[in-house]
N, C-alpha and C positions, 0 to 999 in steps of 0.2 A: 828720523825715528825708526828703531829696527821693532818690530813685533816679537821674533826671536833668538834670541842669543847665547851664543855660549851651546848651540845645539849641536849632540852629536849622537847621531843615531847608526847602529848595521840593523838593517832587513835581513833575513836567511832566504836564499833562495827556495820558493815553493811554498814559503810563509805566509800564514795570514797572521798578521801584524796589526792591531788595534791602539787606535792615538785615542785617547781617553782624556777629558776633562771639561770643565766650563765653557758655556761660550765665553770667547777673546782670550781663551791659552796662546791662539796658537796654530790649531791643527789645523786647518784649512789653508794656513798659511805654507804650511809646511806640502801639503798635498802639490801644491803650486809651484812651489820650490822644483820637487820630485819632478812632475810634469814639465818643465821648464817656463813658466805663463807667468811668471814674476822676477823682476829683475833679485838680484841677493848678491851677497858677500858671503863667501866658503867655498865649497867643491861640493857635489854630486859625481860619485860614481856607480856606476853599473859594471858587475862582475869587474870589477877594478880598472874602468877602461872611466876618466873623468868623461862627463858630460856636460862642461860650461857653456862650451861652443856650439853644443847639438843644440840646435832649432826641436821646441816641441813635439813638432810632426814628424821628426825623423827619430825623434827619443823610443817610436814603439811602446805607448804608452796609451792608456786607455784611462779616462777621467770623467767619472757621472757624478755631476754637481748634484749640490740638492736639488735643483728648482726642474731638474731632468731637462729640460727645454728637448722637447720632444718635437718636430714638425707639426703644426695643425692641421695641415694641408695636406698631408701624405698620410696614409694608412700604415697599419704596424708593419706587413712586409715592405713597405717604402722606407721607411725611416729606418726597420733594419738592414737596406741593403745601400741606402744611401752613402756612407762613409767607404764601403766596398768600392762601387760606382765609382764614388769622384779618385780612387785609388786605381780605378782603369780593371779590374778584376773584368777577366771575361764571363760573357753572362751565363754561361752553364755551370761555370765555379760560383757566380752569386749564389743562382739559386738553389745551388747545392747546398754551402754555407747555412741559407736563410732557413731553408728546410731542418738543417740540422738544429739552428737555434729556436726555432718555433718547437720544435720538440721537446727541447733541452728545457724550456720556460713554459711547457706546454698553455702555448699558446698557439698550436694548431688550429683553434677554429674561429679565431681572431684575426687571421691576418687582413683580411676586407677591411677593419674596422678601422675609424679615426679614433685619433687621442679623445676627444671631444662625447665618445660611444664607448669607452673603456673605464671602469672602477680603477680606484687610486692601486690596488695593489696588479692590477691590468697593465695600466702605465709604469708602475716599478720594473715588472717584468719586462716589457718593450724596452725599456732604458738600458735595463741591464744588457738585455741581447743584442741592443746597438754598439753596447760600448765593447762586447765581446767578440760582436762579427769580425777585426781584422786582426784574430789572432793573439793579442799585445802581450807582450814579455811582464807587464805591469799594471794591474788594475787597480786603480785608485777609488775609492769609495767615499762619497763625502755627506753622511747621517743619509742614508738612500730613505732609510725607514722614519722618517721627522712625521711627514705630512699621512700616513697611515696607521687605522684602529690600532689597538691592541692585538685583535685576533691578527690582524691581516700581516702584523709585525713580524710575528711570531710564527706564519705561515711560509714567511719569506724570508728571515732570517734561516731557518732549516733547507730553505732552497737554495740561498747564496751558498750553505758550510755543502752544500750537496754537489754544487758548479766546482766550488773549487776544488773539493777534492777528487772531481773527475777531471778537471782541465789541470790540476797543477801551479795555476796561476800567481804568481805572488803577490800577496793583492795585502793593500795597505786601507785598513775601513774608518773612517772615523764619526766618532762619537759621543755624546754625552753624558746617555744612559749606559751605567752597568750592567746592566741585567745583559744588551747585546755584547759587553766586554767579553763577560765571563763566559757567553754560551760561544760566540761564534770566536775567537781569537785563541791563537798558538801560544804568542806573547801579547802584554797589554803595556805601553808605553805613558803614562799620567804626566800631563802637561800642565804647569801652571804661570801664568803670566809670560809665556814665551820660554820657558825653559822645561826643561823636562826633568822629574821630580823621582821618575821610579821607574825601572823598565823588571816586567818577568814575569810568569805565569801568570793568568789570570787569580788561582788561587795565592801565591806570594803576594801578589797584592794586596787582594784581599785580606789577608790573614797574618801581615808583617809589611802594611805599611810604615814607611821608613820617613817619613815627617806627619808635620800637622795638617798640612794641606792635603795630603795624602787621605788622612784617616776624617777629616772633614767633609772630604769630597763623599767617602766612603756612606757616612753615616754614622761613624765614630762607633765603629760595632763593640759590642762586648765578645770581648775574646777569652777562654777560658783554656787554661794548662791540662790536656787530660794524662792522667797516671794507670789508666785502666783501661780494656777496649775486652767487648765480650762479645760474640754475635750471638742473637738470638734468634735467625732465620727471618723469611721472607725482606730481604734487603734493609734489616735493623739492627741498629748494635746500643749497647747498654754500654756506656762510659761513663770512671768515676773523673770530676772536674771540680778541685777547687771545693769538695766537700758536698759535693752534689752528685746525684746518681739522674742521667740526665739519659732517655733514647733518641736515636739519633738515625738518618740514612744511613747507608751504610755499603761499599763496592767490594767490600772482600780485604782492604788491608785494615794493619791498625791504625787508630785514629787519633793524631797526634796533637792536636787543637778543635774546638767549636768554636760556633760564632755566629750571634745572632744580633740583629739592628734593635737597636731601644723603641724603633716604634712596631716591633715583628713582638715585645712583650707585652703580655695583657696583664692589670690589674685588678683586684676586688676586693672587696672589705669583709666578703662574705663569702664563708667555702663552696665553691663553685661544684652543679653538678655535673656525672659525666666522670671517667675513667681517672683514676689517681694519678699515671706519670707525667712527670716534664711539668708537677706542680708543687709548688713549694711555699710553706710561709715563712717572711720574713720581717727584718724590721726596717720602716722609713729610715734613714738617717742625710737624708738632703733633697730640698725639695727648689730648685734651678729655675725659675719662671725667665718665657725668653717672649718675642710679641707674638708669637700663633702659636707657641708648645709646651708644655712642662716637662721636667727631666725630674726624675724622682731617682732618689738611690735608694735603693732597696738591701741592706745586709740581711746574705743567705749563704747558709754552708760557713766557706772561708772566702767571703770574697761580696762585691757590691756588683748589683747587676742596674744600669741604669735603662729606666719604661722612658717614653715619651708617649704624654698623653696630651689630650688637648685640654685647654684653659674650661670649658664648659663639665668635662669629663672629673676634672681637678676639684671643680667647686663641687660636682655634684655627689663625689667620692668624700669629701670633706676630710680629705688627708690632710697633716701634721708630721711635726717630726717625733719620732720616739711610736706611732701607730704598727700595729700588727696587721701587714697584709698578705695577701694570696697572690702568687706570683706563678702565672699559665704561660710556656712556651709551646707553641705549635712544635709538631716533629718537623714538620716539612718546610717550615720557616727555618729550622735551625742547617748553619751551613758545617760540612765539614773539614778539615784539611787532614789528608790522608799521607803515611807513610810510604 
């Protein structure tokens, strides 16, 4: 039984690289491949030199599973200098090394501490500084941020894009959630069932997904054609889309697509109060019941915008087809794809 097939992937050197998709694509499988830790059928090259025959340990590669398996027994500067150690490093270069990574994760006045005395995004940072101490040509990341809050996610995501673009490291992250595709990845790779579905910018993906599993995984966003792009100052631009005059974020070029998630639109039966733009009435014209969501199309301007709302929100709206409703988009929910 192969998990996946028909793969063919190039990394860029100095790239951060994001394998994107459901659990059982794939990715992990594929991290393993890279690492050398599982038998396969293909080739692995490195700067075009195969790697069939390198053993693991000799690959230069650096691999933080999710479950981090941290030492309990060692304290953070132990476990970060452990892999040094059994690499014969002399001890003035460990502690050289480990100084350096304690800074870089600031985790300076942690090092005393066990795994067991450390908060989840405590231990993230250890892991990572373990898998960083011997230098590696390859850092492999495998969902590091599963097992941590939201805030702590999003504090350590900014830390990881921060390592690498100080160290260079070509680091390959994988994942499930978007939200880390888009922010921390160069390119984003979408995996499904073992094969790979899409490779390119995190916004190409986004915004020109090229199958159904693609635009599923997504959220099946509504994507809108813009014909107009106006800036109005403070990081906002006025674009006409599809017959709708819609504001938008906004970095300075023109704005060539929007696109927002059917559950990022709010509905109401009743003109909502509060600031006129990015709200629009329109008409029901399909109402998609699924077992936890409703999919409502809503025609507005020249074009159907489809809400997902929940089944309790549905009854309590007492929506129909052919009804007149208010249709609110957040600025800050709505995404852009730029020129």
């Amino acid at each position: 039984m192969h998990i996946c097939r028909g793969l063919d992937l190039t990394i860029e050197d100095r790239e951060f690289f994001v394998l994107l998709g459901p659990n059982g694509a794939g990715k992990t499988t594929v991290l393993s491949v890279i690492a050398g830790l599982t038998a396969y059928q293909g080739s692995v090259f490195f700067n075009g030199s195969c790697m069939d025959t390198v053993p693991a340990e000799k690959r230069r590669v650096s691999y933080l599973p999710q479950n981090l398996v941290l030492f309990p027994h060692m304290t953070v500067v132990q476990n970060i200098s452990y892999g040094l150690k059994a690499r014969k490093w002399e001890p003035d270069r460990v502690d050289e090394r480990v100084r350096e990574l304690l800074g870089l994760m600031h985790l300076e006045q942690l090092g005393d501490r066990y795994p067991r005395q450390l908060s989840g995004g405590e231990k993230q940072r250890t892991a990572l500084a373990r898998a960083l101490a011997p230098s590696p040509e390859i850092l492999l990341l495998d969902e590091p941020l599963a097992s941590v809050d939201l805030q702590t996610a999003k504090r350590i995501r900014g830390l990881i894009r921060e390592v690498h673009n100080a160290t260079g490291i070509t680091t390959v992250y994988v994942t499930h959630n978007l939200e880390e595709a888009q922010e921390l990845g160069d390119r984003v790779a979408f995996l499904h069932k073992g094969s790979v579905q899409q490779v390119g910018s995190p916004s190409a993906v986004y915004f020109f997904p090229e199958n159904e599993n693609v635009a599923e995984f997504i959220g099946t966003p509504n994507i809108l054609e813009c014909c107009e792009c106006r800036p109005v100052g403070h990081g906002v631009a006025e674009v006409s889309c599809a017959g709708l005059t819609v504001l938008v974020p906004h970095e300075g070029n023109s704005i060539r697509r929007i696109a927002f998630l059917p559950g990022d639109v709010y509905l109401s039966t009743s003109k909502p109060p509060g600031p006129e733009f990015n709200r629009f009435v329109g008409e029901v014209v399909s109402i998609t019941p699924s077992r936890s969501t409703v999919h409502v199309g809503v025609a507005a301007g020249d074009t159907v915008i489809i809400a997902e709302i929940s089944p309790s929100l549905h009854t309590e709206l007492g929506l129909a087809v052919g009804d007149q409703v208010h249709v609110i988009l957040k600025l800050r929910r709505v995404r852009t794809y730029e020129e």
